[in-house]
N, C-alpha and C positions, 0 to 999 in steps of 0.2 A: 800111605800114599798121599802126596801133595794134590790140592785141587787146584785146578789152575782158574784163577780169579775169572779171566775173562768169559769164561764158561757159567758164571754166576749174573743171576740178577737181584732185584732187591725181592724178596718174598723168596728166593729160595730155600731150602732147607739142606744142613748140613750138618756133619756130626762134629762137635766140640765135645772131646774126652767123654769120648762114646755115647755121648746124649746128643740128641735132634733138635738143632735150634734153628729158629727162621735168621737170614739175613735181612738185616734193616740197613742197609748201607754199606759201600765199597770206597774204598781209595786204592786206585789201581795206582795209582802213580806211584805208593810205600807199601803194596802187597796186603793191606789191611782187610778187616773185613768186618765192619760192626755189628755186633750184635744184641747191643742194648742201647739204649743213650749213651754213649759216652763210653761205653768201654769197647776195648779192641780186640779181635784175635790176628793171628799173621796168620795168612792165606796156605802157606807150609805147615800150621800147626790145626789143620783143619781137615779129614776126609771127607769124598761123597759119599753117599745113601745108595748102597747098592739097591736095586729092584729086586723083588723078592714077592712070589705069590701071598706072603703073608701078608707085607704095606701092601699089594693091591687088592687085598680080601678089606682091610680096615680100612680100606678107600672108595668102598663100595663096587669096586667091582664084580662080574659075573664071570666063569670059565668053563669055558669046557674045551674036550678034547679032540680031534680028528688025524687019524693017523698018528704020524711024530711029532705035528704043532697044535700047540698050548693056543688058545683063542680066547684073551681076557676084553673087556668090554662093559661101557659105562656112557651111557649119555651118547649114543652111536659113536663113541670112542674107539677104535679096535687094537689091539694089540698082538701080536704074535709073538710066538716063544717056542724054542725046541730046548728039550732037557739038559743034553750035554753043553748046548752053548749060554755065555755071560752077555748077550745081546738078546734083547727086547727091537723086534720091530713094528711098527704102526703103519699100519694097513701093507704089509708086506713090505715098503719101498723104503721107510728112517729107520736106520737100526742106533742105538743106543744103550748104556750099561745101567747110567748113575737116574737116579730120582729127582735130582736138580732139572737134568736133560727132558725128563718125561712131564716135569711138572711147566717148565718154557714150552713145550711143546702145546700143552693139554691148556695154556692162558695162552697162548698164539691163539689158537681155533675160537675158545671160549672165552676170551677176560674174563676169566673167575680159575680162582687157585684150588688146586685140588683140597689144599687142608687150609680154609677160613680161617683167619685171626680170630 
């Protein structure tokens, strides 16, 4: 699955041939997406970072359970999640899939990225 550039900012994280790399830079205008100094990937040849209790256990989050939602949590961060669904939502109201979305969201509130350079 394509990601669609506009959805990205610079400090995102995305997967390049199945590794996690930060974005350091976009060129929307040619679909680019850089990743290091000077080298390119095209915004097509790039997936999101699905959310996954895993990255949010290595992101220091907390969880626990009540009824059929998942309740993750970090720095009065909150999270919501029920089993069968691919949407993540924060504090009941933003629901979202990708790790890009969750990590714009979590430097909205806090200017500080979930995963430090």
């Amino acid at each position: 699955m394509a990601i669609d550039i506009l959805s990205l900012r610079i400090g995102s994280h995305i997967l390049v041939n199945g590794k996690r790399e930060r974005v350091r830079g976009l060129d929307e205008d040619n679909g680019l997406i850089i990743r290091f100094p000077a080298e390119y990937v095209l915004a097509s040849e790039v997936e999101p970072i699905a959310i996954t209790p895993e990255l949010l256990k290595e992101l220091g989050f907390e969880n626990g359970r009540v009824g059929i939602w998942w309740h993750w949590w970090k720095d009065g961060f909150h999270l919501q999640h029920r089993d069968e669904s691919e949407y993540w939502h924060f504090h009941g109201d933003i629901g979202f899939r990708y790790f890009h979305e969750l990590e714009s969201l979590y430097y909205m509130i806090y200017e500080t990225e979930l995963i430090p350079d």
